[in-house]
Backbone as a ProteinNet text record, in pm:
[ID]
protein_1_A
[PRIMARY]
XXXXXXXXXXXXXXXXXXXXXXXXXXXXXXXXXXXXXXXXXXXXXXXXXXXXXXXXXXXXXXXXXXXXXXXXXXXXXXXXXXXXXXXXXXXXXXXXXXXXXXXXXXXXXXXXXXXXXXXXXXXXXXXXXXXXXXXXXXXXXXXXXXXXXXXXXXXXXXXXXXXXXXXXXXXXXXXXXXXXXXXXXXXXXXXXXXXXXX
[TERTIARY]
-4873.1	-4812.4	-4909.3	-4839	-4976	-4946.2	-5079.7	-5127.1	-5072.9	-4981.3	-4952.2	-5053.9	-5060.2	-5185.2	-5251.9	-5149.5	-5203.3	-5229.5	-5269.3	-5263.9	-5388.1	-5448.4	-5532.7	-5679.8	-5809.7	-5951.3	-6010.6	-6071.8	-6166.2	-6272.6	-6321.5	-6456.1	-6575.4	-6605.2	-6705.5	-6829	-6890	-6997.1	-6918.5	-6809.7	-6715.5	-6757.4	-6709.2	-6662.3	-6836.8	-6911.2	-7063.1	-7124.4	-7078	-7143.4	-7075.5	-6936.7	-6902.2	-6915.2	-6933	-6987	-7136.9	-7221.4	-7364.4	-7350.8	-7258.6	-7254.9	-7190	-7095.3	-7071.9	-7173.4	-7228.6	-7314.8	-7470.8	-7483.2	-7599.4	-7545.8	-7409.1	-7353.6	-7364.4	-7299.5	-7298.4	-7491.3	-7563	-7697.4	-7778.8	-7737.5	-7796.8	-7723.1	-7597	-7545.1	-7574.7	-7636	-7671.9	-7794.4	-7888.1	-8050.7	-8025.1	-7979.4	-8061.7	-7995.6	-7883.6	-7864.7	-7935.7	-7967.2	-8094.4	-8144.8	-8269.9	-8349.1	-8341.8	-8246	-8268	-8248.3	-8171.6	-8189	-8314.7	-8389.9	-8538.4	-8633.1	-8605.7	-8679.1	-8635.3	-8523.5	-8447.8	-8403.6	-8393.6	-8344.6	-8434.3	-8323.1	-8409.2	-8521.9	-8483.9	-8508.5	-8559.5	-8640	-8629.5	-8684.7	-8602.8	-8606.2	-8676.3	-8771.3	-8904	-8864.9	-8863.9	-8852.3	-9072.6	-9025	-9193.7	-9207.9	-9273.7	-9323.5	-9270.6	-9233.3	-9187.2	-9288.4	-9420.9	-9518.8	-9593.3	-9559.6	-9667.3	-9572.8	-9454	-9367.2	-9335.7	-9356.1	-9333.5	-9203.9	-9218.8	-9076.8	-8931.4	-8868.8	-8777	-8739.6	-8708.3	-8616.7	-8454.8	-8400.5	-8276.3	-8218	-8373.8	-8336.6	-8282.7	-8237.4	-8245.9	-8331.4	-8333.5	-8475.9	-8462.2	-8583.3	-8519.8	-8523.8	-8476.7	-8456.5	-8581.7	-8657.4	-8780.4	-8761.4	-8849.1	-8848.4	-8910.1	-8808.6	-8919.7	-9029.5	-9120.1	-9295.3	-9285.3	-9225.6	-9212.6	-9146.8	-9009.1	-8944.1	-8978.5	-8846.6	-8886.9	-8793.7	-8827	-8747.8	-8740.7	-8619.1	-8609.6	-8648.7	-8795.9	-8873.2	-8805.4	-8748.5	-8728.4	-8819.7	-8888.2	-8970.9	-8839.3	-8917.3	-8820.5	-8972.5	-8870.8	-8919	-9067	-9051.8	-9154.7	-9232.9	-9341.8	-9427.7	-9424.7	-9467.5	-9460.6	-9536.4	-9593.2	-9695.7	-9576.1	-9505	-9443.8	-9301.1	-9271.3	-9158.6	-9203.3	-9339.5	-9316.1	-9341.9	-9420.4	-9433	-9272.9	-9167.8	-9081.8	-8960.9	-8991.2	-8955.4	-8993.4	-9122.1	-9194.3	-9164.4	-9076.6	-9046.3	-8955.1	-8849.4	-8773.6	-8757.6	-8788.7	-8800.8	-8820.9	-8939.2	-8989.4	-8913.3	-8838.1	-8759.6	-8594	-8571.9	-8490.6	-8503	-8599.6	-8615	-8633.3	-8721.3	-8719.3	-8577	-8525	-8307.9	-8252	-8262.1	-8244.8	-8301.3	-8422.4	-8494.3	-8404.9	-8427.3	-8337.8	-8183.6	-8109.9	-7980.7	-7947.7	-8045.2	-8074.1	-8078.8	-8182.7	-8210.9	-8113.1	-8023.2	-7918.7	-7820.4	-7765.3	-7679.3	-7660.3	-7825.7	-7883.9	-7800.6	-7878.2	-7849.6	-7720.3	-7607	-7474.4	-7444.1	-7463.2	-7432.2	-7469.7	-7580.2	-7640.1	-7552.3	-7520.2	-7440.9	-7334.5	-7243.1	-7128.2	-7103.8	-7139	-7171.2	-7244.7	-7321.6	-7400.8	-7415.4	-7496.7	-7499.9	-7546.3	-7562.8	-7641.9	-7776.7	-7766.2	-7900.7	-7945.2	-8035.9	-8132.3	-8291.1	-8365.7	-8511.8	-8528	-8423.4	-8403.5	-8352.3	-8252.9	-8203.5	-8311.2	-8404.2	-8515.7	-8581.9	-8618.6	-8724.4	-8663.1	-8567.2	-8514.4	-8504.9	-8475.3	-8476.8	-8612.9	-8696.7	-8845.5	-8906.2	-8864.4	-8876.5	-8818.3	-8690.1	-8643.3	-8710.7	-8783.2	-8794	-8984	-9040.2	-9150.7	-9150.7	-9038.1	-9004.5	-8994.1	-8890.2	-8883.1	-9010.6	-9082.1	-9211.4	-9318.9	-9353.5	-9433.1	-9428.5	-9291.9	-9219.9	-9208	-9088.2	-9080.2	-9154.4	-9283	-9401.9	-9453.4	-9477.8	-9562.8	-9452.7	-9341.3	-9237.1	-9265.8	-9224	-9253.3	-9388.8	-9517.5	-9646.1	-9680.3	-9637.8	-9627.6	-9518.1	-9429.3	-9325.4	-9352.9	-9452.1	-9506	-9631.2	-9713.7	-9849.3	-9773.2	-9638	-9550.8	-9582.6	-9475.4	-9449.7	-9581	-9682.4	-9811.8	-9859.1	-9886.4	-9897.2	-9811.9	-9676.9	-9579.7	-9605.9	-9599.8	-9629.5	-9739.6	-9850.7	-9979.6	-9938.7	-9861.7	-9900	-9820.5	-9683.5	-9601.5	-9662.6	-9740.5	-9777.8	-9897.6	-10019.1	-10137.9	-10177.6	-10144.6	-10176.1	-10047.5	-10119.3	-10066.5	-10010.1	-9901.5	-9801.7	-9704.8	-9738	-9607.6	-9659	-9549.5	-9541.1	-9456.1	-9522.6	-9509	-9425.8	-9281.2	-9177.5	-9187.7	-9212.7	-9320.7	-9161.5	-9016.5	-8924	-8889.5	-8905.5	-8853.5	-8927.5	-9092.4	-9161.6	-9149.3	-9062.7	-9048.9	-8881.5	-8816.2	-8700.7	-8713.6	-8779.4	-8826.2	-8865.1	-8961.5	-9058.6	-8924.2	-8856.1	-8767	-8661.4	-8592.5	-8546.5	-8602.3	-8795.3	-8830.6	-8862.2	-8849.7	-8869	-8723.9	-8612.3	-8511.2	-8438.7	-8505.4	-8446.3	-8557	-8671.5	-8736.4	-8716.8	-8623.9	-8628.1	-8441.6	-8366.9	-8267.9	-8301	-8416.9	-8464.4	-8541.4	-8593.7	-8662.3	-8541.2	-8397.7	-8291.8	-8245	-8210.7	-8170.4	-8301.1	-8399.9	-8460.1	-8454.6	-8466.7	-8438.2	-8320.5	-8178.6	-8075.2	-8134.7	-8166	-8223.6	-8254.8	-8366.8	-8437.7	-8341.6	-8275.5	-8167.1	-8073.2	-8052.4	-7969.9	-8020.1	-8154.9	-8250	-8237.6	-8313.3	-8308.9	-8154.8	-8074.2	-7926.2	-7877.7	-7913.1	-7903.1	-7995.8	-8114	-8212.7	-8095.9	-8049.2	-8004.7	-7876	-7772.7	-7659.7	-7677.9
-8862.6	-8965.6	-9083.8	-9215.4	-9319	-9394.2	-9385.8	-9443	-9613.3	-9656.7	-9780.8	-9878.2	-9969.1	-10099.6	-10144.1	-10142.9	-10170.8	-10050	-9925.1	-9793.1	-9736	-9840.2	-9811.9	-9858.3	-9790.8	-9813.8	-9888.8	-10018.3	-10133.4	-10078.4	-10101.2	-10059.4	-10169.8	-10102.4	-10250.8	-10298.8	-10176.1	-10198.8	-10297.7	-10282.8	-10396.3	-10556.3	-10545.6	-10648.1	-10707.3	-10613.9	-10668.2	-10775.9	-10683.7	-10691.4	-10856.7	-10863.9	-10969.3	-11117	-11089.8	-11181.6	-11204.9	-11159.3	-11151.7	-11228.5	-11181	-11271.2	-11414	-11411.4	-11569.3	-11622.1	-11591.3	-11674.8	-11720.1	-11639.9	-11636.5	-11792.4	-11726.8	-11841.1	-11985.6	-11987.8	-12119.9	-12171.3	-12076.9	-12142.2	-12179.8	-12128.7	-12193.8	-12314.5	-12357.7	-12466.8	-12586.2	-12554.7	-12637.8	-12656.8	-12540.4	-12536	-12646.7	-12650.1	-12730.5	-12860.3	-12904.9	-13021.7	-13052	-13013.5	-13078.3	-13072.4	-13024.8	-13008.4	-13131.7	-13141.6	-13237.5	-13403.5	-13388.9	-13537.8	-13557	-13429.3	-13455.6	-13568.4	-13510.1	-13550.4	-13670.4	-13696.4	-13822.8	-13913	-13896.4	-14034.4	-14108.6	-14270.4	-14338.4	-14357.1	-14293.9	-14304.8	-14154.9	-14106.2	-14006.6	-14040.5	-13962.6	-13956.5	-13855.2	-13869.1	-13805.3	-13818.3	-13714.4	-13730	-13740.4	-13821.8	-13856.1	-13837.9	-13858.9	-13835.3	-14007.2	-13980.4	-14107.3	-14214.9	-14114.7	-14133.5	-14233.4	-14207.7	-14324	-14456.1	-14464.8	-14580.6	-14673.4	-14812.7	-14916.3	-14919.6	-14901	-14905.1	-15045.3	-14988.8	-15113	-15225.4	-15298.8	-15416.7	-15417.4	-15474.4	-15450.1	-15381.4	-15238.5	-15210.4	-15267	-15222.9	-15321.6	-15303.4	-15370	-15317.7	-15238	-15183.2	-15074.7	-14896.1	-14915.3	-14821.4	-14816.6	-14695.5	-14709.2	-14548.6	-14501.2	-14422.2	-14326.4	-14184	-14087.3	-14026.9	-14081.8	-14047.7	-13868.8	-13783.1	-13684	-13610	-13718	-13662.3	-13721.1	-13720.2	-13728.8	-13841.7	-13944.3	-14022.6	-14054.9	-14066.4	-14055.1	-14213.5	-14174.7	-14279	-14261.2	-14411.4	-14370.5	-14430.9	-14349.8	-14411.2	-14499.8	-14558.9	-14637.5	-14598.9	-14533.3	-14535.6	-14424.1	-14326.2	-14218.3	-14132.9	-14170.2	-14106.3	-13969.3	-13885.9	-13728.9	-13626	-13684.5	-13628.8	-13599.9	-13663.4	-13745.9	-13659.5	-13660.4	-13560	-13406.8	-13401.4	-13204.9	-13197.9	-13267.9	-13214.8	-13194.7	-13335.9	-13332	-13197.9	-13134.9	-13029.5	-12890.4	-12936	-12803.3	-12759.7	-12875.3	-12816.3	-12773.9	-12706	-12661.3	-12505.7	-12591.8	-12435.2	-12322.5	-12355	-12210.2	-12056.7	-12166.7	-12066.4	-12030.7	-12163.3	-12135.8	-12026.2	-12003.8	-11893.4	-11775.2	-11763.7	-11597.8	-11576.4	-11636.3	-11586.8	-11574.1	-11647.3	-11605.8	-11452	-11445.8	-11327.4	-11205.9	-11227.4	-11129.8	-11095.1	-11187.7	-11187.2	-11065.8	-11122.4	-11060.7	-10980.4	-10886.6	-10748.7	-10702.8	-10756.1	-10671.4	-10656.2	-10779.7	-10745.4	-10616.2	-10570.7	-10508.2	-10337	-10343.4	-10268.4	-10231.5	-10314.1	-10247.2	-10233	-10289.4	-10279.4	-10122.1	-10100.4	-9918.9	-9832.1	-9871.4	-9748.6	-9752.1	-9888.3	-9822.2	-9757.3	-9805	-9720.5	-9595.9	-9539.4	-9403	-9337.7	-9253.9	-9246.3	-9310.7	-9336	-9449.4	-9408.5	-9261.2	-9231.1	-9156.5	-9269.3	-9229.6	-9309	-9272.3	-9342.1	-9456.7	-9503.9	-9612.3	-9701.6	-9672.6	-9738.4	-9776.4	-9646.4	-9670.9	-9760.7	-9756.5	-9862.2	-9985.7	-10035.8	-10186.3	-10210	-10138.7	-10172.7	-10205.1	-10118.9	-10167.4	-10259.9	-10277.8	-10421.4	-10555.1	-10546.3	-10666.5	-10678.9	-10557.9	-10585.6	-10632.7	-10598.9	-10682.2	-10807.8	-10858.4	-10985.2	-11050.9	-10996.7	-11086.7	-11100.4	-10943.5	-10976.3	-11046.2	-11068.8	-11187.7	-11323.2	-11284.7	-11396.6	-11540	-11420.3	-11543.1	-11602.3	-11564.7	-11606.4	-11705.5	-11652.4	-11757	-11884.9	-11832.7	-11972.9	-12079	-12045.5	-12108.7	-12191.9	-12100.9	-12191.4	-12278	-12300	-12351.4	-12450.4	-12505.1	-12587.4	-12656.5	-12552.2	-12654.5	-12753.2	-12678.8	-12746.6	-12893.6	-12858	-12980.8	-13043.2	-13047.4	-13140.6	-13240.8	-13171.4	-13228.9	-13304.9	-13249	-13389.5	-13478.2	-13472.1	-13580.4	-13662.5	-13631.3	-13726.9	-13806.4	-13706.8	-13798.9	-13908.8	-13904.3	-13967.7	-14130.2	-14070.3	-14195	-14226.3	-14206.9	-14266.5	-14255.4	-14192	-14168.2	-14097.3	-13997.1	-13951.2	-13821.4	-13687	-13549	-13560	-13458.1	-13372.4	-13310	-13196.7	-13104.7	-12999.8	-12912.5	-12813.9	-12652.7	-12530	-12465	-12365.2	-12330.8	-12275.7	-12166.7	-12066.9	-11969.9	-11888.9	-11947.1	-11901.6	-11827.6	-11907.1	-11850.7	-11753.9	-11738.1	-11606	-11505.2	-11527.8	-11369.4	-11334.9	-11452.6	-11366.4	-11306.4	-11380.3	-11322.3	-11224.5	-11188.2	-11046.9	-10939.7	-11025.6	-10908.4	-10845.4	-10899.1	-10881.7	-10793.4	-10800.9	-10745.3	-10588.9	-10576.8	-10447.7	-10371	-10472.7	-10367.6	-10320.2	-10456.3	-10354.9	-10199.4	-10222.6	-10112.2	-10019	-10028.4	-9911.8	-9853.9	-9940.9	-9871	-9803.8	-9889.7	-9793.3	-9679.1	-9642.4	-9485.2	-9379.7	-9478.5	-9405.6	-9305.9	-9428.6	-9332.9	-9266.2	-9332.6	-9189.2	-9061	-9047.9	-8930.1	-8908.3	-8966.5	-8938.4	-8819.3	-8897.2	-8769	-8709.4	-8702.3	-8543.5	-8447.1	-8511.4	-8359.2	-8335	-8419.5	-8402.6	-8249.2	-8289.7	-8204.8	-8050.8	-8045.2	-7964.4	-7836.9	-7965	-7825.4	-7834.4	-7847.3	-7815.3	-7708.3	-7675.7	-7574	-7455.4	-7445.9	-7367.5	-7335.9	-7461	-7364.7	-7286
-6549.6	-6467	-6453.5	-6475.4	-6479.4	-6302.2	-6309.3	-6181.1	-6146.7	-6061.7	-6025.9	-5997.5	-6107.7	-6072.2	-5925.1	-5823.6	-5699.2	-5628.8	-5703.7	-5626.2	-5696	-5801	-5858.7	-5800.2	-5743.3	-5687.6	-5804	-5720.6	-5803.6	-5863.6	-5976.1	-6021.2	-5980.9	-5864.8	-5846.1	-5907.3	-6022.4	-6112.7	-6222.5	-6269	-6352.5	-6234.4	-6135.1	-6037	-6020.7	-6023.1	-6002.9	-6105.5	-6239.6	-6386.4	-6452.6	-6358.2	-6439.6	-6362.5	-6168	-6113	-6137.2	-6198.4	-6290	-6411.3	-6445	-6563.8	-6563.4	-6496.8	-6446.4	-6401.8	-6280.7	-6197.9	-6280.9	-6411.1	-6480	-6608.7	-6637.1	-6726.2	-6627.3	-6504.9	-6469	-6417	-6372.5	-6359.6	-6481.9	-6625.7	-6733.4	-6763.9	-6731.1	-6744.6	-6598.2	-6534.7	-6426.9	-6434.3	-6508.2	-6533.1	-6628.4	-6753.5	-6856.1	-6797.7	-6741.7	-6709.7	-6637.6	-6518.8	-6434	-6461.6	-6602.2	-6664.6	-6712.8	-6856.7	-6896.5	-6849.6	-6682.8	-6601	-6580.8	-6559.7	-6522.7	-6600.6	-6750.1	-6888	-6922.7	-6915.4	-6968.9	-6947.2	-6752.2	-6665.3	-6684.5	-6648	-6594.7	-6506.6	-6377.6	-6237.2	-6176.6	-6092.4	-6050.2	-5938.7	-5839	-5687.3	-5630.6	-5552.4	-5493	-5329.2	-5261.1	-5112.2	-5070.7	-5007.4	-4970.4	-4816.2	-4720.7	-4597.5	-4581.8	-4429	-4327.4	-4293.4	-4278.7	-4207.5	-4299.9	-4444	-4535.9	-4584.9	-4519.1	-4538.1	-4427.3	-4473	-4327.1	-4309.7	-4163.6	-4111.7	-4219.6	-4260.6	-4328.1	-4285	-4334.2	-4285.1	-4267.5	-4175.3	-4134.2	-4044.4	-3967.2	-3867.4	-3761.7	-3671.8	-3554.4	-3464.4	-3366.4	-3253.7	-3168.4	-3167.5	-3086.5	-3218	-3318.5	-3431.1	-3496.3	-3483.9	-3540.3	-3690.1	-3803.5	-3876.5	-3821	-3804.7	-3800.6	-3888.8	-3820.2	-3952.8	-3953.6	-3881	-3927.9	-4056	-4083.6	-4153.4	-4298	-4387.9	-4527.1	-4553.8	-4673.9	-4733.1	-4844	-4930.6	-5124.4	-5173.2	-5224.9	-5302.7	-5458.6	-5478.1	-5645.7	-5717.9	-5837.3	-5963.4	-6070.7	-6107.8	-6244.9	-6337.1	-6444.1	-6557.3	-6516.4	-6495.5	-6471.4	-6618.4	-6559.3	-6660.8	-6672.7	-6825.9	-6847.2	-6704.3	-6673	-6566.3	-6463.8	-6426.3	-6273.4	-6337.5	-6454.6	-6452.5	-6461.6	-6488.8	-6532.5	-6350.9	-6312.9	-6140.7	-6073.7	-6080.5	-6086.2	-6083	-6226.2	-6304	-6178.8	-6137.8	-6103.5	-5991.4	-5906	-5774.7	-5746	-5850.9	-5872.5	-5931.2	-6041.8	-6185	-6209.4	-6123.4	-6098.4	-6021.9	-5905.2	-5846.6	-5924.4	-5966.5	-6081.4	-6147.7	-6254.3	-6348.4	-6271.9	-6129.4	-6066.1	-6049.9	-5994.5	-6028	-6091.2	-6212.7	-6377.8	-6434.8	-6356.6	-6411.3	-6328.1	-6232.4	-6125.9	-6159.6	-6187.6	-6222.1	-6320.4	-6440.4	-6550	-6532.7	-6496.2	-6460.9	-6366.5	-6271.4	-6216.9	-6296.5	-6391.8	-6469.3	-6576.8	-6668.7	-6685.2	-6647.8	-6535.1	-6400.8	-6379.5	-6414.6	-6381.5	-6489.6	-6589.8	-6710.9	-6727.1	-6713.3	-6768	-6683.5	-6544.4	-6440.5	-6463.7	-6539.2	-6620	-6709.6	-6786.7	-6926.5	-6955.3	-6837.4	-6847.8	-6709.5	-6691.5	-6569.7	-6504.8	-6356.8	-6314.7	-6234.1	-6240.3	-6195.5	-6274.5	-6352.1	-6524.2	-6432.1	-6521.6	-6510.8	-6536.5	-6640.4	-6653.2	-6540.3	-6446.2	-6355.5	-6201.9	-6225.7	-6144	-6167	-6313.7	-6376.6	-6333.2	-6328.7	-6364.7	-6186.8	-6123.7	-5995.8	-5924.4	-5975.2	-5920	-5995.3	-6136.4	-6184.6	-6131	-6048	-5959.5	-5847.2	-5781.5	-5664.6	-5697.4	-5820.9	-5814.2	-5854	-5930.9	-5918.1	-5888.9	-5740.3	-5619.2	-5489.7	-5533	-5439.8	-5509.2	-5615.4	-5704.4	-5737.2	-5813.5	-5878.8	-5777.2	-5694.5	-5575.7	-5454.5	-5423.7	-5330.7	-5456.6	-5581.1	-5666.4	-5650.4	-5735.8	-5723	-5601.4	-5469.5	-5350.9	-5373.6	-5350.1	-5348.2	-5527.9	-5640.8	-5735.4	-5722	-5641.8	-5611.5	-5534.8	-5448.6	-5321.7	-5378.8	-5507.2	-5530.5	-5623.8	-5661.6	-5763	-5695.3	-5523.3	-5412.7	-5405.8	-5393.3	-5338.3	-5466.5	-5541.2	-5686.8	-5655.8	-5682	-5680.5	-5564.1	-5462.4	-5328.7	-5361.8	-5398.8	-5400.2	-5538	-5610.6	-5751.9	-5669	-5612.9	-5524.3	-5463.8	-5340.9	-5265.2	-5215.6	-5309.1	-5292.2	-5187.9	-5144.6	-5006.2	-5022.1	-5082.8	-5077.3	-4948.7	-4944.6	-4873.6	-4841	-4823.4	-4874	-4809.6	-4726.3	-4678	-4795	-4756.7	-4792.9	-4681.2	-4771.7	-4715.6	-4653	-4562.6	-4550.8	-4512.8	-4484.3	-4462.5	-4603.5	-4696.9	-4846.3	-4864.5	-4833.2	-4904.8	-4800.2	-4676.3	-4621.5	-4674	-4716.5	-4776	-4852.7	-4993.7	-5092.3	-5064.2	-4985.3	-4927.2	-4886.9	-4823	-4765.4	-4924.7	-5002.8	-5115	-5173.4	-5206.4	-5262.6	-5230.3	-5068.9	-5037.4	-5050.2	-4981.2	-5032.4	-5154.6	-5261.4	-5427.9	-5425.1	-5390.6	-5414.4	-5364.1	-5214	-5090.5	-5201.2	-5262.8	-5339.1	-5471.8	-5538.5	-5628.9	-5611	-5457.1	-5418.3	-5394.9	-5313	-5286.1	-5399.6	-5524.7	-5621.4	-5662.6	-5722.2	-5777.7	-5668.9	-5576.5	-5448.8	-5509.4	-5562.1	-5545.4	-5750.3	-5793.5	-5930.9	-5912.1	-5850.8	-5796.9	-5748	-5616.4	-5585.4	-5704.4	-5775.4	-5907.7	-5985.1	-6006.4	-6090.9	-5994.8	-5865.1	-5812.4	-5808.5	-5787.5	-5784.8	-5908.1	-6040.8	-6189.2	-6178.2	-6137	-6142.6	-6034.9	-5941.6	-5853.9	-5906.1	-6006.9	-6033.9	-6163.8
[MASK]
++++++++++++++++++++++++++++++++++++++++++++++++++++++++++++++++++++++++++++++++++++++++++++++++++++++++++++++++++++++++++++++++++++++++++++++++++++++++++++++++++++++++++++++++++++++++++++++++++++++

């Protein structure tokens, strides 16, 4: 007797494997385009500090700039230097999600197709989660050291703050792929254990 389509349970390693693969397809098509605006514009826009710009003209009185905050300095015609920094305050975290993606896709890909609690599935899980505890703290402070070139190159005078919100997410990510990759391997072991008992 065949089972009625709407009576039929979702495979959510399918439903995982193929939102992975979209979301991996559309960030290489958004990577190399912003990539290559980076390399090839005219113009590139730098958010700089408040604090190293004279207040504008046209305010009215009374309306002063907050020197705390940030404002988009554009270069015309930017030198190789001024775009890889450019490049750098980005990219980096770019590719740790690319890398991550990857390896989850990976990841569902193997638990459909085999079992899903192999050594292999361990391996790839504690490979994401050192990813995200490496990858992404380096990403953060290497985006931040971009920021600080670029500022200084605009406006002679470094500054740039380092996201300290992003490296405890990151931190947090990275402990819980690993706390699911101890789950399952625990979930092998009792595997192993009651194969020995039946």
């Amino acid at each position: 007797m065949r089972i009625p389509d709407r009576l039929r349970r979702p495979d959510w390693l399918a439903e995982i494997q193929s939102a992975t693969a979209f979301v991996l397809a559309v960030l290489a098509v958004v990577g190399v385009a912003g990539i290559a605006m980076t390399a090839i514009g005219d113009n590139l826009t730098v958010e700089v500090p408040a604090s190293v710009v004279a207040a504008p003209d046209g305010l009215r009185p009374g309306v002063t700039v907050d020197t705390e905050g940030t404002l988009d300095a554009v270069i015309a015609q930017p030198d190789r230097a001024e775009r890889v920094a450019a490049a750098l305050t980005s990219l980096p975290t770019y590719l740790v999600v690319v890398a991550m993606l990857a390896i989850l896709y990976a990841v569902a890909r193997q638990a459909r197709r085999e079992d899903p609690f192999l050594a292999v599935t361990v391996n790839r899980l504690r490979l994401l989660a050192l990813v995200a505890l490496v990858g992404g703290p380096l990403a953060a402070v290497t985006e931040t050291v971009a920021a600080l070139d670029l500022t200084r190159r605009v406006t002679g005078d470094a500054s740039a703050s380092l996201d300290v919100t992003a490296i405890g997410l990151w931190t947090l990510a990275g402990f819980g792929f690993l706390a699911v990759a101890e789950i399952v391997n625990r979930g092998r072991a009792m595997r192993a254990e009651l194969e020995t008992v039946i």
